[in-house]
C-alpha positions in Angstrom: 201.1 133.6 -156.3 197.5 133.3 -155.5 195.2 130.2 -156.5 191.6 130.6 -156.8 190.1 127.1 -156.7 185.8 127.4 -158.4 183.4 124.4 -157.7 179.9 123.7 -157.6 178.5 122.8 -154.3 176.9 119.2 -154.2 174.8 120.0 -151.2 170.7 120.4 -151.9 169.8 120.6 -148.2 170.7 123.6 -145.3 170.4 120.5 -142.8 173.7 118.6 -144.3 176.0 118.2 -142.1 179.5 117.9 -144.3 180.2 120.6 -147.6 181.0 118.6 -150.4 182.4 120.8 -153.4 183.2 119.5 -157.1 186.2 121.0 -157.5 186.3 122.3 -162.2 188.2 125.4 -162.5 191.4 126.9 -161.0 193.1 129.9 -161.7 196.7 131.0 -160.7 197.4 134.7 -160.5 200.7 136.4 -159.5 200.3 139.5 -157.0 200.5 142.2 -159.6 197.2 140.6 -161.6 195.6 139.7 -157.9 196.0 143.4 -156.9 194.2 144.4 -159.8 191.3 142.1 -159.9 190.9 143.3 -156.2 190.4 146.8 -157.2 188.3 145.7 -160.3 185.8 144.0 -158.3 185.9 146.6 -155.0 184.8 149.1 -158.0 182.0 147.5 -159.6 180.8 146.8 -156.0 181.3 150.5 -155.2 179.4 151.6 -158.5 176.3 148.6 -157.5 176.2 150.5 -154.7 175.5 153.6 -155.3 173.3 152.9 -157.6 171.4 150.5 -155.5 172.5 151.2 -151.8 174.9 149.8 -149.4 174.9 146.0 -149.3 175.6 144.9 -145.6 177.0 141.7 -144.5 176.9 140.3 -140.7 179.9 139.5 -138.8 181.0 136.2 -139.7 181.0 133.5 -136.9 184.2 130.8 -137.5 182.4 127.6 -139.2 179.7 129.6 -140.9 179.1 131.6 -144.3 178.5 135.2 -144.5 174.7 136.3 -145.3 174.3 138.7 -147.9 
């Protein structure tokens, strides 16, 4: 199984030290519906793209988010 945990992040400032998430929503998802979902979203981010052009992310440093 696979748990996606969704929250809304409590922190208004870039200079905060600690993350502080309000965990609302989770969803459990066996591997079949996981697998799926996976190649659901890969596709719409494969149509956005060539539509609109290649979004590039940086290489994510441990302790830090990726840009977009």
């Amino acid at each position: 199984e696979l748990t996606l945990l969704f929250g809304m992040s409590k922190n208004w400032h870039a200079s905060q030290k600690e993350v502080v998430v309000e965990m609302t929503d989770r969803m459990v998802l066996n591997p079949y519906v996981a697998k799926r979902l996976a190649l659901m979203l890969n596709n719409s981010v494969r149509e956005y793209e060539s539509r609109f052009g290649e979004l590039k992310l940086e290489a994510e440093t441990p302790g830090q988010a990726t840009k977009a």
